[in-house]
C-alpha positions as CSV (number, residue, x, y, z in Angstrom):
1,X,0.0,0.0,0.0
2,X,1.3,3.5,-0.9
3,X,1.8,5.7,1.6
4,X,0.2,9.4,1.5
5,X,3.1,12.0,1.5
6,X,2.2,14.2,3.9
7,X,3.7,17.4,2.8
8,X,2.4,17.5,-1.0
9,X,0.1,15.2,-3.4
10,X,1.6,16.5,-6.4
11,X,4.7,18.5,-7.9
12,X,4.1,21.6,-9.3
13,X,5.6,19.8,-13.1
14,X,2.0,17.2,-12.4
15,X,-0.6,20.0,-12.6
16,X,-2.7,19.9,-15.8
17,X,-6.6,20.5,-16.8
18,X,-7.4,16.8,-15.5
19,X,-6.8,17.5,-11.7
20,X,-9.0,20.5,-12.3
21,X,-12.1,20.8,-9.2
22,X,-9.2,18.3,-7.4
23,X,-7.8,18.8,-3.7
24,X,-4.3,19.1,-4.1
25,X,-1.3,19.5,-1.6
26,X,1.7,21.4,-3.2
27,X,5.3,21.9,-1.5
28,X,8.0,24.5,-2.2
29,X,9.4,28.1,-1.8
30,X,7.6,31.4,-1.9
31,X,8.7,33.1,-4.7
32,X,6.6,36.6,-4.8
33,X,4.2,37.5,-3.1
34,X,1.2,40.1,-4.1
35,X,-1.4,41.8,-2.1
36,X,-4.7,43.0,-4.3
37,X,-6.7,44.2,-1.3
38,X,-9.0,41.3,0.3
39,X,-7.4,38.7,-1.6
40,X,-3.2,37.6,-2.1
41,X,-1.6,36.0,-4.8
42,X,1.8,34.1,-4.2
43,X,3.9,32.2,-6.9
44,X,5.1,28.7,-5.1
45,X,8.0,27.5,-7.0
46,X,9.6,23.7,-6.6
47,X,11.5,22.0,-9.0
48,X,9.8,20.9,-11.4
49,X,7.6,24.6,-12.0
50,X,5.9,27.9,-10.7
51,X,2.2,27.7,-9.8
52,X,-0.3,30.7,-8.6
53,X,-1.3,30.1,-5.4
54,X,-5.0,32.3,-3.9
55,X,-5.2,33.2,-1.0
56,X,-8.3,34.5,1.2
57,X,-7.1,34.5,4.2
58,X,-4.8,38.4,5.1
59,X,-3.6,36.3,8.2
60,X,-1.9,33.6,6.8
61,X,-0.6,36.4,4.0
62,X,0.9,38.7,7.1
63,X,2.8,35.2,7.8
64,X,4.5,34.8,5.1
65,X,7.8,35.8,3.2
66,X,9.6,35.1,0.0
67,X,11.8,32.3,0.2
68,X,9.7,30.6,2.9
69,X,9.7,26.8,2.6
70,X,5.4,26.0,2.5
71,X,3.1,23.6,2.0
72,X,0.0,24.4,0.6
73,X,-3.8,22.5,0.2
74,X,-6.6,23.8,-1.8
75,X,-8.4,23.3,-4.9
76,X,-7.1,23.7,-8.4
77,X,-9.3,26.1,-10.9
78,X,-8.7,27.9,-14.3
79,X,-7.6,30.9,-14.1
80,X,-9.9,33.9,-15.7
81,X,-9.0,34.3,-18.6
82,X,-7.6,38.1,-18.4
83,X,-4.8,36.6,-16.0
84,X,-3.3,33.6,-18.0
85,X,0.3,33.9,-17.9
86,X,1.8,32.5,-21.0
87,X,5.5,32.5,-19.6
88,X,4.6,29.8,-17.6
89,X,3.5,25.9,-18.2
90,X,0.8,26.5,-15.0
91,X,-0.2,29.7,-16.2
92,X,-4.2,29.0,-17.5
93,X,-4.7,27.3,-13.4
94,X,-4.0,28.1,-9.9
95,X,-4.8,26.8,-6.7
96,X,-7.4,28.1,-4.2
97,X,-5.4,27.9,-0.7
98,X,-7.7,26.3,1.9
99,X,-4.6,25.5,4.3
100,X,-1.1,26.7,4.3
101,X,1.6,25.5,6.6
102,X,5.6,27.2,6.9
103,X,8.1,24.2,6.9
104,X,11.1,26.1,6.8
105,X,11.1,29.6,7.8
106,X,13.1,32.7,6.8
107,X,15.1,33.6,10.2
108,X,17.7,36.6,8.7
109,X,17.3,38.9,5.7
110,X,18.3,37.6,2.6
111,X,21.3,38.7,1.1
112,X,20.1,38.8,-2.4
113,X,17.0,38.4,-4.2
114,X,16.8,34.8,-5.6
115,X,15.2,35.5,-9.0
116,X,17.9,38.5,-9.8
117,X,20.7,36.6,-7.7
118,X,22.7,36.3,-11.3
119,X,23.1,40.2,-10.9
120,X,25.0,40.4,-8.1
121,X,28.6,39.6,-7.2
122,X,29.4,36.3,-7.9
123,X,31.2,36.4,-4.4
124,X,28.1,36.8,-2.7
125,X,26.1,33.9,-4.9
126,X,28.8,31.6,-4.4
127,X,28.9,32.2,-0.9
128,X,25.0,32.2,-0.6
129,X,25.3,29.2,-3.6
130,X,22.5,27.1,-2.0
131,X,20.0,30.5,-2.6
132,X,21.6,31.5,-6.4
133,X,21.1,27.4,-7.4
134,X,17.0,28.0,-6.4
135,X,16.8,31.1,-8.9
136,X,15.3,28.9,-12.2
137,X,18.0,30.2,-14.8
138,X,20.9,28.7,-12.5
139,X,18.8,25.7,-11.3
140,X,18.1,24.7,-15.0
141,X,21.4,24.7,-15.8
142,X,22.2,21.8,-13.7
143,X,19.3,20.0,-14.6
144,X,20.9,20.7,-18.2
145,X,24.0,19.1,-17.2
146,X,22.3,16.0,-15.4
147,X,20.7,15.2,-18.8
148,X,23.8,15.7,-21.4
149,X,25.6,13.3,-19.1
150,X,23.0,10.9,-19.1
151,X,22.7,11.5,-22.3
152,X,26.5,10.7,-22.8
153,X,26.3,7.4,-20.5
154,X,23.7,6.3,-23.2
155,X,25.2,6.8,-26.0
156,X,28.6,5.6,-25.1
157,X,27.1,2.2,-24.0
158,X,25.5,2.0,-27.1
159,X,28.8,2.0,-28.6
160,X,30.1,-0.7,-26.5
161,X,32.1,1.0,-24.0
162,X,32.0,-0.2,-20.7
163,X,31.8,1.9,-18.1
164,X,34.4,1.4,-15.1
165,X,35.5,3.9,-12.3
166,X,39.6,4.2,-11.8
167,X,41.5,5.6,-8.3
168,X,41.4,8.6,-6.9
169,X,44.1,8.5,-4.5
170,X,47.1,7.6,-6.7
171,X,50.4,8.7,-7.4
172,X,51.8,11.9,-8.8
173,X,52.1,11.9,-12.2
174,X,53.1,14.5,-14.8
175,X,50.1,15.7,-16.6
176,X,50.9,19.1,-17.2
177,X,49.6,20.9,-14.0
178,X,50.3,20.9,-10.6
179,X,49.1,17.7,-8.5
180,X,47.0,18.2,-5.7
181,X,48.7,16.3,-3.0
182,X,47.0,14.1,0.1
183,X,49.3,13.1,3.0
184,X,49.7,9.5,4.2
185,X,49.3,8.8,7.7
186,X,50.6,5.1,7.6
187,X,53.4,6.2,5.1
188,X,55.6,9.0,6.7
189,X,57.2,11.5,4.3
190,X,54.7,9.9,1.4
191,X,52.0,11.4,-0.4
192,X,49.0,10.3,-3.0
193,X,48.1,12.3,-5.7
194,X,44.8,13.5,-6.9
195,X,44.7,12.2,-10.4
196,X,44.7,15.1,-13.1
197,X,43.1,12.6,-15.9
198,X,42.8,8.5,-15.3
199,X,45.7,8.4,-18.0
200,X,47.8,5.7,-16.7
201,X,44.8,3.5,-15.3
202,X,43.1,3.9,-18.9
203,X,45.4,2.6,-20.6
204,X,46.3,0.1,-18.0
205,X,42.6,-1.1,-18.7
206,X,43.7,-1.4,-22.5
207,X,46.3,-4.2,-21.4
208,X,44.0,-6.0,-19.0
209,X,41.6,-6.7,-21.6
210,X,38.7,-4.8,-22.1
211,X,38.0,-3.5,-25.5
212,X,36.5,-0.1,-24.5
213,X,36.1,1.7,-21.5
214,X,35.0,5.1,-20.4
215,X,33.5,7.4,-17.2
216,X,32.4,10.9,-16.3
217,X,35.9,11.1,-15.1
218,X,36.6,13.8,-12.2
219,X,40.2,15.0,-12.5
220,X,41.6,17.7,-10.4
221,X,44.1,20.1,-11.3
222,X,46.1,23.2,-8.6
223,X,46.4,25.8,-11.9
224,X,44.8,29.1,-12.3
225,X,41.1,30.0,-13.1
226,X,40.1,31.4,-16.5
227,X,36.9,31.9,-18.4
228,X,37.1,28.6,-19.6
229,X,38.7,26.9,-17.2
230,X,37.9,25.7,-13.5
231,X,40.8,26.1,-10.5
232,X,40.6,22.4,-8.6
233,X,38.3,19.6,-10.5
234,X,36.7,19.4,-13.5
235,X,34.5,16.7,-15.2
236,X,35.5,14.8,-18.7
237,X,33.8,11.9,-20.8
238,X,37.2,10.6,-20.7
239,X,37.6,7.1,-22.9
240,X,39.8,4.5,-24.8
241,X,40.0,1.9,-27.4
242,X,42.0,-1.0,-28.1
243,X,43.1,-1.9,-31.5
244,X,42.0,1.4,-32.4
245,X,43.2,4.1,-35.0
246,X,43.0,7.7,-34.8
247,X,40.3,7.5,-37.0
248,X,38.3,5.1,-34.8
249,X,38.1,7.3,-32.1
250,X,37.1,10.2,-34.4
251,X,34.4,8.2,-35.8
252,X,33.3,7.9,-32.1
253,X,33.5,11.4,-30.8
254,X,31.6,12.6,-33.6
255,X,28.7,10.4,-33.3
256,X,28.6,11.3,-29.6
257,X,29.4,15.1,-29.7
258,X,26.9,15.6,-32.9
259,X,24.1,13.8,-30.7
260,X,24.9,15.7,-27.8
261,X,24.8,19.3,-29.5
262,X,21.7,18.6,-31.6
263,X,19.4,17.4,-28.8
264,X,20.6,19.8,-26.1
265,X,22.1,22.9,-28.4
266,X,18.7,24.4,-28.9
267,X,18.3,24.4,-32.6
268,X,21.5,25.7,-33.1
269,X,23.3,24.0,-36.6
270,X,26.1,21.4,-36.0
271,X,29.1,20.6,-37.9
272,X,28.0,17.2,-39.7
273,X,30.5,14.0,-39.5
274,X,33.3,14.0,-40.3
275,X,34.4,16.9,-38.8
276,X,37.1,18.8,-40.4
277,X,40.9,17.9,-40.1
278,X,43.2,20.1,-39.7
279,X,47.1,19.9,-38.8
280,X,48.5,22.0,-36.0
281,X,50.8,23.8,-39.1
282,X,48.1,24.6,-40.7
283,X,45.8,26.1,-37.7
284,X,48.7,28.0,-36.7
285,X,48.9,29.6,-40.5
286,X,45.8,30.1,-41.5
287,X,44.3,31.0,-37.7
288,X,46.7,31.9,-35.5
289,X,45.9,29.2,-33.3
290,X,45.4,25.6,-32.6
291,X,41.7,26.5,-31.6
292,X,40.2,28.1,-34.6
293,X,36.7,29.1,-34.4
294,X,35.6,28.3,-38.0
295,X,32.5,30.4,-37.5
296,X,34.8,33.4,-38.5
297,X,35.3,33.2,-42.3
298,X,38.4,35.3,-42.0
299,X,41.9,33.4,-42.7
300,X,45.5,34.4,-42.7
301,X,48.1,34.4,-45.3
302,X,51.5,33.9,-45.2
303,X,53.5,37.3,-46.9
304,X,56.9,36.6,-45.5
305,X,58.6,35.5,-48.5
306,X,56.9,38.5,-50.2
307,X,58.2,41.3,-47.9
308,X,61.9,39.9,-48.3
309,X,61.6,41.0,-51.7
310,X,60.1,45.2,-50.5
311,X,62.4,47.8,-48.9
312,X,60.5,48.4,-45.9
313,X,62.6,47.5,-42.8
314,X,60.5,46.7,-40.2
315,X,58.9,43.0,-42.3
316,X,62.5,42.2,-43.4
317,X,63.5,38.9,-42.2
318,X,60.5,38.6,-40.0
319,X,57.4,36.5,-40.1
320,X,54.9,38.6,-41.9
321,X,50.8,37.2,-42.0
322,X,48.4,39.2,-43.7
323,X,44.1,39.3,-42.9
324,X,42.1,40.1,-46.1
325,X,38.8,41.8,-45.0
326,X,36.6,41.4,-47.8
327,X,34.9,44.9,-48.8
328,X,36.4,46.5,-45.8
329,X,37.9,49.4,-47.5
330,X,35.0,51.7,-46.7
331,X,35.9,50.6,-42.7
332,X,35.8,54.2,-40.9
333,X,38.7,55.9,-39.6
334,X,38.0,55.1,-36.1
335,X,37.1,51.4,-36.9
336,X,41.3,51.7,-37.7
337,X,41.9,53.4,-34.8
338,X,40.2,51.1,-32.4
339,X,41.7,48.0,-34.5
340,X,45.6,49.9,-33.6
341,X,44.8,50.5,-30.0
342,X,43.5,46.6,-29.4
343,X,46.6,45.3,-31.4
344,X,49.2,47.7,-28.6
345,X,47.2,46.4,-26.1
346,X,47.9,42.9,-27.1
347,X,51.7,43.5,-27.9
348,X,52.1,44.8,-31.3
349,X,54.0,47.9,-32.1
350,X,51.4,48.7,-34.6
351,X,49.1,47.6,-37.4
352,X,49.5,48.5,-41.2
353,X,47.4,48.0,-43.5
354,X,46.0,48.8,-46.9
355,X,43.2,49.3,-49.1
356,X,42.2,48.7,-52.4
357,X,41.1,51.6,-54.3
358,X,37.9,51.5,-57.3
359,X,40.8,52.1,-59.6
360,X,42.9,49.1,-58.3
361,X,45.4,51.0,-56.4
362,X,46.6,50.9,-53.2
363,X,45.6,53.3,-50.1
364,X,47.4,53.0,-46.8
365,X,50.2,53.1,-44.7
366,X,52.5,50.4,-45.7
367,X,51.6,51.2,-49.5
368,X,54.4,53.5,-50.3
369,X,56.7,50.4,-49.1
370,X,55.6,48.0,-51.7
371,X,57.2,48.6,-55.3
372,X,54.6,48.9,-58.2
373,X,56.1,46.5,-60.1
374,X,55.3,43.7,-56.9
375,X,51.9,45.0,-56.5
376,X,50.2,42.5,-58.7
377,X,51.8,39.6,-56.8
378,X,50.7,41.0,-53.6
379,X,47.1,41.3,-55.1
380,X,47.1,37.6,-56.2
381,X,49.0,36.5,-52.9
382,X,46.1,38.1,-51.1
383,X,43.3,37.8,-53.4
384,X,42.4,41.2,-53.3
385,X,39.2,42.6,-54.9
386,X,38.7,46.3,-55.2
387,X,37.1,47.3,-52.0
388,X,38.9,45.3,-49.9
389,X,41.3,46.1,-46.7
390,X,44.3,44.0,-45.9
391,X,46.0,43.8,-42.3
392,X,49.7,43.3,-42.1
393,X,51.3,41.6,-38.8
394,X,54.8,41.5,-38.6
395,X,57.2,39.8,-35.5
396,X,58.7,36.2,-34.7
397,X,56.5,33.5,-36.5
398,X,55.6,32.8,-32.8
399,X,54.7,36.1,-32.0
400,X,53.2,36.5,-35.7
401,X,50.9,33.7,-35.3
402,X,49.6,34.9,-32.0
403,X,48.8,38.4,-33.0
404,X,47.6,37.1,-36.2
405,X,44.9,34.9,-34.6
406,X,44.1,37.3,-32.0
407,X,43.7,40.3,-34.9
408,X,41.6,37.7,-37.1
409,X,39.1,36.8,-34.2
410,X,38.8,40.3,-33.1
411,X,37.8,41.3,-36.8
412,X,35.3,39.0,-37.3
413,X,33.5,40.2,-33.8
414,X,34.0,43.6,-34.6
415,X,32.2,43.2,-38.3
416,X,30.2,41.2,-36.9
417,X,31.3,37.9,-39.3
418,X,30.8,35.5,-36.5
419,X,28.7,32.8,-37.7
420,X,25.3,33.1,-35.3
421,X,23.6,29.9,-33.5
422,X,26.2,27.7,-35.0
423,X,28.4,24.6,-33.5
424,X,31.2,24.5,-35.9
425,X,33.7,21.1,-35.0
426,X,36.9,20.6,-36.2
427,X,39.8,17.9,-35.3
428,X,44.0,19.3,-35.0
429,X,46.2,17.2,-35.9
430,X,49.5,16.5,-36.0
431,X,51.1,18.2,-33.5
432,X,55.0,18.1,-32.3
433,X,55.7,15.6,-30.1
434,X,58.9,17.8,-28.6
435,X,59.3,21.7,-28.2
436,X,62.3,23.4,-26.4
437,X,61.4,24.5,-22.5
438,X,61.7,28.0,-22.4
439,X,62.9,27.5,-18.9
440,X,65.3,25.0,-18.9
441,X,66.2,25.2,-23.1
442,X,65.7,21.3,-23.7
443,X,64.0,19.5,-25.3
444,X,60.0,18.6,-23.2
445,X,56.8,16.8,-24.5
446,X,54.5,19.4,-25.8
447,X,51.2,17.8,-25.5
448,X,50.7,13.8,-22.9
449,X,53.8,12.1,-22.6
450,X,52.5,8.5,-23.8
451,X,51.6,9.6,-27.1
452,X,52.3,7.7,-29.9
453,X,55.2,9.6,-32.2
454,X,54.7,9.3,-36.1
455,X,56.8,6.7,-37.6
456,X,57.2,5.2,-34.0
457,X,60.8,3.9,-32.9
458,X,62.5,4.9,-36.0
459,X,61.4,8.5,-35.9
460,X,62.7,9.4,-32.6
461,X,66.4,7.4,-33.5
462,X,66.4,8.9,-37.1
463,X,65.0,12.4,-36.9
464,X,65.6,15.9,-35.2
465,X,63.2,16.1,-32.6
466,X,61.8,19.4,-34.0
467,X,60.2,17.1,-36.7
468,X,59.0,14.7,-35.1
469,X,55.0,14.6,-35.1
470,X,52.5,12.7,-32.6
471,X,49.6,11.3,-33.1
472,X,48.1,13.6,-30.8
473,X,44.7,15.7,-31.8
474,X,42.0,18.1,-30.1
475,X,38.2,18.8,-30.9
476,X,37.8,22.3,-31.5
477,X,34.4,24.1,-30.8
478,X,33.6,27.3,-31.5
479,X,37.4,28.6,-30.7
480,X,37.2,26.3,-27.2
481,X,39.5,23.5,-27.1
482,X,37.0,20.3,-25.8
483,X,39.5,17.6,-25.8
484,X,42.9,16.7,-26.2
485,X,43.6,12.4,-27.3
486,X,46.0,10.7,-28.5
487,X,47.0,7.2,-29.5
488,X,49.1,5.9,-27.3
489,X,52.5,4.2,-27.2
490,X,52.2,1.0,-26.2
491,X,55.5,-0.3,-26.9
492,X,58.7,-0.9,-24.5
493,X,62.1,0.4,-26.4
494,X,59.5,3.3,-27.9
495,X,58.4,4.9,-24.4
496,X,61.9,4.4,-23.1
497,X,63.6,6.4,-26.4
498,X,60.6,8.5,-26.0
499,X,61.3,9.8,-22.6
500,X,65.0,9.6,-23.1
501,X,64.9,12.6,-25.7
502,X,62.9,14.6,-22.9
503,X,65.5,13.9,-20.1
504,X,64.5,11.1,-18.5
505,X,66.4,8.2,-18.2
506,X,64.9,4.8,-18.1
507,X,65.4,4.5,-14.6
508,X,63.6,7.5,-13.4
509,X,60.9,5.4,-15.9
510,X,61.2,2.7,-14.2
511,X,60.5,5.0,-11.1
512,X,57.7,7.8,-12.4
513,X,55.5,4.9,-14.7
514,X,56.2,1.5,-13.1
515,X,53.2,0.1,-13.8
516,X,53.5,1.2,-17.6
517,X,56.4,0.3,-18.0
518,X,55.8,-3.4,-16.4
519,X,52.3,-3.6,-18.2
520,X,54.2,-2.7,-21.9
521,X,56.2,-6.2,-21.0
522,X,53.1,-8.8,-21.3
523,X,51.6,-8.0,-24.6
524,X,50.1,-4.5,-24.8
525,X,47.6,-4.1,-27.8
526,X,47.7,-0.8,-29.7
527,X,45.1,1.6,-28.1
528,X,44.0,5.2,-28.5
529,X,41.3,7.4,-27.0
530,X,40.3,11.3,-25.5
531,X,38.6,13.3,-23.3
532,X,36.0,15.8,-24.1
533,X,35.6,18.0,-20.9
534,X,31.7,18.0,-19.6
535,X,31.9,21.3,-18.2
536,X,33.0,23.1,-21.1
537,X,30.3,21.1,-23.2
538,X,28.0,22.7,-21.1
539,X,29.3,26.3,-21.7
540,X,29.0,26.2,-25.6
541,X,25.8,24.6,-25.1
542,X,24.2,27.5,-22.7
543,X,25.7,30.3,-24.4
544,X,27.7,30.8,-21.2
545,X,31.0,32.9,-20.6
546,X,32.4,31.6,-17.4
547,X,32.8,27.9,-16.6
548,X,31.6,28.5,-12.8
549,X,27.8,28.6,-14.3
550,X,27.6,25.3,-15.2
551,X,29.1,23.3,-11.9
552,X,26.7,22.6,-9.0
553,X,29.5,24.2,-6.2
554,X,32.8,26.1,-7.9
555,X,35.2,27.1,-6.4
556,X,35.8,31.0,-7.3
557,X,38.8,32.4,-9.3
558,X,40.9,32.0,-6.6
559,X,40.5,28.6,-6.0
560,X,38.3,29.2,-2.6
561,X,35.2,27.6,-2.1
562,X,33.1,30.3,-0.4
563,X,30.6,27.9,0.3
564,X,32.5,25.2,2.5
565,X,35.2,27.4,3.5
566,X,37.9,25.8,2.0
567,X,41.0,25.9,1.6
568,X,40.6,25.8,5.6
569,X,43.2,25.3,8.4
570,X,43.1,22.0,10.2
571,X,44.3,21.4,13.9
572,X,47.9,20.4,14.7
573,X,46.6,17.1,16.1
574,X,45.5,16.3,12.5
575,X,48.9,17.9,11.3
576,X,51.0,15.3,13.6
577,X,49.2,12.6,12.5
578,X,49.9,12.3,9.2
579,X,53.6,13.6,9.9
580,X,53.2,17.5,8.7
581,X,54.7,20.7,10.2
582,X,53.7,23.8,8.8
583,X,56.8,26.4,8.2
């Protein structure tokens, strides 16, 4: 026999015409409250909706205040129809309060109102986080994310994966951050590690059999906030393959990702499969970055070679990238001027430029530097059309690049080129396994240290480690950077020459990666997989700016949580016990 809840019949997401005339008993929070003379209106919000409530009675009114936790009993009736509210699902009913009892009361002034708590500092809501999650546009956001990563669950078990949970206390391991680090108490002087990713245990999974694994994977990470980018933990769908190509794991993602962005992206188009490919050389050229948004039609050029030929000093013997801006000769003066102060602001010492003239000639600053005769090869270079404006950048091809993309993606906002309500995908590929530490001058692993290199053993004994490539590759979104992947080295001698050319010998191996390095010995298959992060998923997907929207409890930008009080100071007891003096 079912047993009567006492505090509500129904939620506020069961009212419909049939349980019209009905007695029902509704729970939640007072969200407004107003007084027509003789009669009171209050919306009740839960989670599943808002509902009018009527009420008679100027007593119970005079006891109540938003935010109150109540349960109310009454009858449900249409509303007349003068007062309908559209906005809502409940809006042609309300209920007719016969009863109304305070469950939890409001015992100090609230420090923001809930339905405008996205206005205020985020400080303040994150603080008060438990009040800013009832307002609906913050609530529904985590219902959001509860329902893509069902969603994902789904539609990774539908492509065999199996889902299996790895360690959270481990050992350090270099993932490119800082490890958070958790004391032992039975180990003096020895420490686990929060995992930054479930690399090693992935791939361990790889050799112990099982064909395809994944899991919402928490990772956790002591590096600075950004937009983009959580201080502390994170979420990724992280997964691998065995006997798998690079290809069969893009196949995968873009099944998964084009599913996810089409159901929850609300209408918005999405880059059909395949996705584009495009090497890290070729990003960096033609977008000044290794996360292009393709939504901006704009592209760069490569004028280096043609400058070496001109007189003007500053583009000698530099990296030189041009912008064509199709029909933006008639851009205004301060268009130009705006467009120089944001390139100082980002570095440059300046931004040249031409236009193209009705007659074919050239207007601008830099013109006078580029002999008539070489004209025509700039103009076919370039493509130029009369009408149009070209942007000259000029500096290391480092430097070049990163200007270049960062002038290019300011443009397109600016002229407002952006492609609107669009998901546009691409894969980068081929990126260098080795770059020179700025720091220490020799040679590191750019991107996960178990990658795979192209051409495998023999590349790293026969080539210059400058050109050697990896298979290592990243989704791109909309300019945000959803997953790096790779496939992995699975293979003894390989890892060992692998780390070697970084600086590691193959007994600090031994040390570091012992399990990987043991596991390599008894017949690792070939295996490959990624990561796509859930909480910047959820960003593209609700249009959102900063990361901290779409996660239950963030910590803010400086790695507090408000909420909890933590990072907090723990007694010396607990200190001693797990062998730690503070300095």
């Amino acid at each position: 026999m079912k047993t009567q809840n006492i505090y509500r019949t129904h939620n506020i997401g069961e009212i419909n015409d049939s349980l019209l005339d009905s007695k029902l008993r509704l729970a939640g929070w007072v969200e407004n409250i107003r007084d027509h003379g003789g009669v009171s209106f209050i919306d009740l919000r839960d989670h599943y909706g808002v509902v009018q409530i009527v009420i008679h009675n100027p007593e119970t009114v005079d006891k109540l205040s938003r935010e109150q936790c109540i349960s109310v009993e009454g009858t449900l009736r249409l509303r007349d129809p003068d007062t309908v509210n559209p906005k809502i699902a409940t809006g042609t009913v309300e209920l007719v309060a016969s009863e109304v009892n305070i469950l939890g009361d409001i015992l100090e002034p609230l420090p923001f109102e809930v339905p405008t708590s996205t206005e205020v500092k985020e400080e303040l809501r994150l603080k008060y986080r438990y009040l800013d999650l009832r307002n609906p546009a913050v609530h529904n956001k985590i219902l959001l994310r509860s329902q893509v990563v069902a969603a994902m669950r789904d539609l990774m078990r539908a492509e065999g994966f199996v889902e299996i949970t790895t360690p959270i206390l481990t050992a350090s391991s270099p993932e490119g951050a800082r490890d958070y680090l958790v004391p032992s108490r039975k180990h003096k002087g020895k420490f686990y590690a929060l995992p930054q990713a479930p690399q090693i245990f992935k791939q361990l999974l790889m050799v112990s059999g099982f064909d395809r694994y994944f899991q919402i994977a928490p990772c956790f990470r002591d590096e600075d906030a950004r937009a983009d980018r959580s201080p502390g933990e994170f979420y990724q769908l992280d997964f691998e393959m065995s006997f798998a190509t690079q290809e069969d794991v893009f196949a995968v993602a873009e099944r998964v990702l084009y599913t996810i962005f089409e159901r929850f992206g609300g209408g918005a188009e999405v880059t059909p499969a395949p996705f584009p490919r495009i090497t890290y050389k070729e990003a960096m050229l033609r977008y000044g970055s290794d996360k292009p948004d393709l939504r901006n039609p704009l592209y760069i050029i490569d004028l280096s070679d043609f400058f070496n030929k001109c007189s003007f000093a500053p583009f000698k013997n530099k990296t030189v990238r041009g912008i064509r801006v199709p029909g933006g000769a008639s851009c205004t003066k301060s268009f130009h001027e705006q467009m120089l102060a944001f390139a100082i602001e980002i570095g440059m010492q300046g931004l040249g430029y031409i236009t193209v003239q009705e007659d074919g000639s050239y207007k601008g600053p830099i013109d006078k530097f580029i002999p008539a005769e070489l004209k025509k090869e700039l103009a076919s270079l370039a493509g130029l059309n009369v009408g149009d404006l070209l942007f000259f950048i000029a500096d290391t091809e480092d430097k070049a690049n990163s200007y270049a993309g960062q002038i290019r993606q300011r443009l397109g906002e600016k002229l407002g080129l952006i492609e609107e309500n669009a998901f546009r995908f691409c894969f980068i590929t081929d990126f260098p396994m080795y770059g020179i530490d700025e720091e220490t001058g020799k040679w590191a692993f750019t991107h996960n240290p178990f990658s795979m290199p192209q051409g495998g053993y023999e590349a790293l004994t026969t080539k210059d480690p400058s050109e050697i490539l990896a298979y290592q590759y990243d989704i791109v979104c909309n300019g945000v950077e959803l997953s790096s992947g790779a496939v992995r080295n699975h293979e003894v001698a390989t890892m060992v020459k692998a780390f070697e050319i970084a600086g590691y010998d193959e007994d600090t191996l031994k040390t570091k990666f012992p399990s990987l390095y043991n596991a390599f010995k008894y017949g690792a298959p070939p295996h490959a997989g990624m990561a796509p992060g859930v909480d910047r998923i959820l960003m593209l997907l609700t249009r959102e700016q900063n990361i901290r929207e779409v996660i239950a409890f963030p910590m803010n930008k400086n790695a507090q949580d408000l909420l909890m009080g933590a990072p907090s100071e723990v007694t010396e007891q607990q200190l001693r016990e797990v062998h730690i003096k503070i300095r």
